[in-house]
PLY file of the C-alpha trace (Angstrom):
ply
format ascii 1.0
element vertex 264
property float x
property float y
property float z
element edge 263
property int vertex1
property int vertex2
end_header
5.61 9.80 -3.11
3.73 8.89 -6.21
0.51 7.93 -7.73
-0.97 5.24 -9.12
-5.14 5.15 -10.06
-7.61 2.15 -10.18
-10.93 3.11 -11.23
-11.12 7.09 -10.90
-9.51 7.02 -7.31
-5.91 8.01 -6.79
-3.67 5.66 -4.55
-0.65 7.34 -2.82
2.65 5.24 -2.26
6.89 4.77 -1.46
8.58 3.03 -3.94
12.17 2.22 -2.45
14.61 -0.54 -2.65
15.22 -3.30 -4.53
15.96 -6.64 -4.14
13.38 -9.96 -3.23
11.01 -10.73 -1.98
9.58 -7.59 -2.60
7.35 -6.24 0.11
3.72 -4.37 0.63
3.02 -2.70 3.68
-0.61 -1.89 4.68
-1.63 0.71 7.33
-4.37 0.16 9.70
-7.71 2.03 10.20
-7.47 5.83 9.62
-3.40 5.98 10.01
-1.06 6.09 7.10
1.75 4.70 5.17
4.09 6.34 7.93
3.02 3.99 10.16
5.43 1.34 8.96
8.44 3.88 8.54
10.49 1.89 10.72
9.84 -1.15 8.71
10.19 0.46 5.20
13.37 1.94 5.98
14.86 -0.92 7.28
13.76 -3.20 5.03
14.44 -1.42 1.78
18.37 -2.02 2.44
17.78 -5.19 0.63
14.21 -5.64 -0.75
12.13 -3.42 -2.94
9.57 -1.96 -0.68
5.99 -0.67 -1.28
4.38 1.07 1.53
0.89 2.42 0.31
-1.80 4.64 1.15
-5.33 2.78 1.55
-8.07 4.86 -0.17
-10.01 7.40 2.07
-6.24 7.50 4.03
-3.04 9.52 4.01
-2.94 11.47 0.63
-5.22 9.28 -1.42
-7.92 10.00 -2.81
-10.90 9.79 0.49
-14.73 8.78 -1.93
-17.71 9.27 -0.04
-18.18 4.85 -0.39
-18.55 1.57 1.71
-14.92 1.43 2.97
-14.58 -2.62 3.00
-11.22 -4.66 3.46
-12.48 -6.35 0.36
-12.19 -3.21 -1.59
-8.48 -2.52 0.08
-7.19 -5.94 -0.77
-8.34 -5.43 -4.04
-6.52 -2.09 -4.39
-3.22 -3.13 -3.08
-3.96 -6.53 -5.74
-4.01 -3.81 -8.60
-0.50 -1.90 -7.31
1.00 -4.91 -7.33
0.75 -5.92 -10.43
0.53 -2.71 -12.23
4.12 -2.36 -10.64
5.14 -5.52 -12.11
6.33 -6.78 -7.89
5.48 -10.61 -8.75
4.78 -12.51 -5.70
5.27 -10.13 -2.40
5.94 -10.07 1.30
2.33 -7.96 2.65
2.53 -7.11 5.77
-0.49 -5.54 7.24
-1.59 -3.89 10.83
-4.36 -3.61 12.46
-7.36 -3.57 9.58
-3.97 -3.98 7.57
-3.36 -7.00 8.99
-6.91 -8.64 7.67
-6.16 -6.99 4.68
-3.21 -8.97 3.70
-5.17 -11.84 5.03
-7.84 -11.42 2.34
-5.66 -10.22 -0.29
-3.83 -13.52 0.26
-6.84 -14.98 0.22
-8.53 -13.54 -2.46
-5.46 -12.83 -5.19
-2.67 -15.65 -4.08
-0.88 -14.87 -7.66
0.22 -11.73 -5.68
1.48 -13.36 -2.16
4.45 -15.30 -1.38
4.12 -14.62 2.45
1.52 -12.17 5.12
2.70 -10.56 8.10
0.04 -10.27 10.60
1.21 -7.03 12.97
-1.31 -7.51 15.43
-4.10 -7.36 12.94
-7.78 -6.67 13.80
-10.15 -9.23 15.42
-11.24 -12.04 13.25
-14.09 -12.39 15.09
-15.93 -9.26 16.70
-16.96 -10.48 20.36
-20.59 -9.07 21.58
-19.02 -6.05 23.61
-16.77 -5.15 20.91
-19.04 -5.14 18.00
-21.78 -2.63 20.02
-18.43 -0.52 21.43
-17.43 0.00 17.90
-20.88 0.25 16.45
-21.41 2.74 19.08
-18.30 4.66 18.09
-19.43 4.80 14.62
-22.79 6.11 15.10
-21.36 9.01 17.29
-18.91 9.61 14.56
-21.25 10.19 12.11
-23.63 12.56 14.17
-20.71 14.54 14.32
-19.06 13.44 18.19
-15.38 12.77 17.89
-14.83 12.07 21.75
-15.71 8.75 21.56
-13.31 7.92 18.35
-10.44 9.97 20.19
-10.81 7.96 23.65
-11.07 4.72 22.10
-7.90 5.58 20.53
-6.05 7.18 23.35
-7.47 4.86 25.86
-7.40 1.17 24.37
-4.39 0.97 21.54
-1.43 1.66 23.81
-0.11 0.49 27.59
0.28 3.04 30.62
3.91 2.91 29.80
3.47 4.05 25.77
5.60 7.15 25.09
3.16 10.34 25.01
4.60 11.95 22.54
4.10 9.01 20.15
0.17 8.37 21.91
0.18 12.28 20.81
1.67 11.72 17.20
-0.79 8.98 16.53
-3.56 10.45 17.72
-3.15 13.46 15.17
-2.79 11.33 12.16
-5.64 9.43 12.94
-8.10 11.78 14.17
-7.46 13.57 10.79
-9.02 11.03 8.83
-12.43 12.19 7.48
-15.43 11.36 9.23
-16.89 9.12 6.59
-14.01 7.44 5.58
-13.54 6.60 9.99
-16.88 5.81 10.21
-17.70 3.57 7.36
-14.11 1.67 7.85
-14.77 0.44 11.15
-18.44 -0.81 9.57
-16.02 -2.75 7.16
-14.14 -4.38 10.09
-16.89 -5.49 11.68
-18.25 -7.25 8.20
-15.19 -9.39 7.99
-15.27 -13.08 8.67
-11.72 -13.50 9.76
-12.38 -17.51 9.69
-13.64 -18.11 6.59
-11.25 -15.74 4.70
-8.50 -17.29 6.56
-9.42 -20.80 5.76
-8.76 -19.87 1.63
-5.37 -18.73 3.01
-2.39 -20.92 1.47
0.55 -18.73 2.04
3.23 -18.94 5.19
1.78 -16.71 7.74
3.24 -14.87 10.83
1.12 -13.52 13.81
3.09 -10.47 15.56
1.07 -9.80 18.99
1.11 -7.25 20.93
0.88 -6.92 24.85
-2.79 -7.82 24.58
-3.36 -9.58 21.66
-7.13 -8.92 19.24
-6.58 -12.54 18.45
-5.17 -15.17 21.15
-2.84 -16.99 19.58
-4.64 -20.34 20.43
-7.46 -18.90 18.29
-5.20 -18.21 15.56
-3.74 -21.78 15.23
-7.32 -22.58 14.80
-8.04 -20.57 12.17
-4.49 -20.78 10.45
-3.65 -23.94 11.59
-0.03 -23.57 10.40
0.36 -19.72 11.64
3.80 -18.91 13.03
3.25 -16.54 16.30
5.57 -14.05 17.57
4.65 -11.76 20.46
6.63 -8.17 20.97
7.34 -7.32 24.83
7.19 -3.27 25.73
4.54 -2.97 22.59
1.04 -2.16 22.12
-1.22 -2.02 19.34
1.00 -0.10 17.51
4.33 -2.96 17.91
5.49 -1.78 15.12
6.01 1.80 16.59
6.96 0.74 20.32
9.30 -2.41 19.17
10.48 -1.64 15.56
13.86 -3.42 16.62
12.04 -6.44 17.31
9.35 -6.49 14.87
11.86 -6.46 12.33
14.03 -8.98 13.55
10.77 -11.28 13.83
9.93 -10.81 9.96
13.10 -11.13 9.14
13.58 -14.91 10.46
10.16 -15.77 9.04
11.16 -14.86 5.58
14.33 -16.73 6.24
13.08 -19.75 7.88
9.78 -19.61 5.70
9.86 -17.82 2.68
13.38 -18.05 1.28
13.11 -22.24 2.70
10.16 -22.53 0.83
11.66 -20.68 -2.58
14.40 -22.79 -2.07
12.26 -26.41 -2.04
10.36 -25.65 -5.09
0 1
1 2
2 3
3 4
4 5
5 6
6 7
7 8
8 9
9 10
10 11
11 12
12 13
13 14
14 15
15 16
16 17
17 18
18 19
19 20
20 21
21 22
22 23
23 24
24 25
25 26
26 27
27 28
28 29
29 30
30 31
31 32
32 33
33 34
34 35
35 36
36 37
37 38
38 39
39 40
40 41
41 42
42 43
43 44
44 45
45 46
46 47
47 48
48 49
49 50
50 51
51 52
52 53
53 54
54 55
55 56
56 57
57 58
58 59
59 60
60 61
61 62
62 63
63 64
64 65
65 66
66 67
67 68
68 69
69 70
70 71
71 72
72 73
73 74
74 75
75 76
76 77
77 78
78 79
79 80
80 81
81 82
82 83
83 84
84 85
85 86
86 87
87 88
88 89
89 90
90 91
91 92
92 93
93 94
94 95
95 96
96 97
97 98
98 99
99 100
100 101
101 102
102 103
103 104
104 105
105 106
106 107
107 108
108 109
109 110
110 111
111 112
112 113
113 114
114 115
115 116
116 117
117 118
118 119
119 120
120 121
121 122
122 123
123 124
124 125
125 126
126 127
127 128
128 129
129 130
130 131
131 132
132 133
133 134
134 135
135 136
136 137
137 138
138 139
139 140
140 141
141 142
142 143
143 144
144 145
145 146
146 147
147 148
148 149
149 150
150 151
151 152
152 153
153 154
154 155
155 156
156 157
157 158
158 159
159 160
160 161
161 162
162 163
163 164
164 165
165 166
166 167
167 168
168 169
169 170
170 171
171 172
172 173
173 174
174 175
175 176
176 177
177 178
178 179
179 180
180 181
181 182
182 183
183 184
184 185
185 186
186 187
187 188
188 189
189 190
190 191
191 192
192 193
193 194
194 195
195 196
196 197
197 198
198 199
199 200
200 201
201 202
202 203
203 204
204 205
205 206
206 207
207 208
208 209
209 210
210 211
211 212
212 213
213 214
214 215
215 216
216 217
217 218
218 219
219 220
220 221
221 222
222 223
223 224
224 225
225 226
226 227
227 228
228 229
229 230
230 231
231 232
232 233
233 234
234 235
235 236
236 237
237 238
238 239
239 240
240 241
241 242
242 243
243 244
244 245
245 246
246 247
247 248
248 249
249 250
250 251
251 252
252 253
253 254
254 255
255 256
256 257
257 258
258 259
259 260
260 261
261 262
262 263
């Protein structure tokens, strides 16, 4: 592990590999970089691989701030090229998954390519903007239940291996309550469509069982979006189906990214 800092606050990351693309991969809302261990390890047989802590997560540095995928997009901008990685791979889940949306968006001098693992909802629907407005008022007054049953109860399938449902669960609920509560406020502020129509880059959609975005929605908003779906996988796909999560990136970087190298 090792330490970068960007304005007073401390970033945690892996620095493995080598080889390009080079490759970022962004966590979701109060996990950690472990949660693409599968994915780092793999891929860092032939790429250099970045997988970072988001502020307020892991072992960075958790300020008592607006926790906004703006701000994380910015962050991961700065490692990037304080690192010297050129143009990456950033692959995001969950909230990581509009993060490398917006940092795309935002900072295309640092993206050849994002990798959507079933990344948050672009668009917050009515019922889920006042379930997870609801779960971060009850965070903040100090009631946990509601943040640990959301969890437990929505993110994985009747057939999701406990122990993992129990491994994730721990990570998560360890996050502090103002980072949890103030990072699901953050979510809610992004406007998936407009960020995704600045969006240049190739782009590939990994859904889960029950995908936040449909991928009809999707091809809307990135009309040229490649969509991949995992069977036997959850939220967390890249947990449940590492084999074929993998194998998924891999062809898009192949078909897309090294194609693409290749024509210009």
């Amino acid at each position: 592990m090792a330490m970068i800092e960007r304005n007073g606050i401390r970033l945690a990351y892996d620095d493995r590999g080598a080889g390009e693309p080079m490759m970022v991969f962004v966590h979701g809302w109060t996990c950690d970089r472990s949660f693409f261990a599968p994915q780092a390890e793999h891929f860092a047989r032939r790429h250099r691989v970045v997988s970072v802590d988001l502020r307020g997560h892991g072992e960075s540095d958790k300020p008592n701030e607006p926790y906004t995928i703006g701000a994380y997009a910015d962050d991961i901008a700065y490692l990037i090229d304080q690192l010297g990685l050129g143009k990456v791979v950033a692959v995001g889940h969950s909230s990581g998954g509009l993060t490398v949306l917006q940092l795309a968006a935002s900072h295309p001098h640092c993206v050849a390519a994002i990798v959507m693992v079933e990344p948050g909802p672009f668009v917050a629907s009515p019922d889920f903007r006042a379930g997870v407005e609801a779960i971060s008022d009850a965070i903040e007054a100090g009631n946990q239940e509601p943040r640990r049953g959301f969890i437990s109860n929505k993110l994985f399938l009747p057939t999701s291996d406990p122990m993992m449902v129990e491994r994730v669960l721990r990570v998560m609920m360890q996050a502090p309550s103002h980072v949890a509560a103030s990072a699901l406020r953050g979510i809610l502020a992004f406007d998936g469509p407009a960020v995704a129509a600045r969006c240049r880059v190739p782009a590939l959609h990994l859904a889960g069982a029950s995908p936040s975005n449909p991928p009809h929605l999707m091809s809307q908003w990135l009309p040229k979006v490649i969509h991949g779906q995992t069977v036997g996988g959850g939220h967390f796909n890249q947990l449940e189906a590492p084999d074929q999560v993998n194998l998924m990136i891999e062809n898009f970087m192949r078909h897309y990214v090294f194609a693409q190298a290749t024509a210009l």
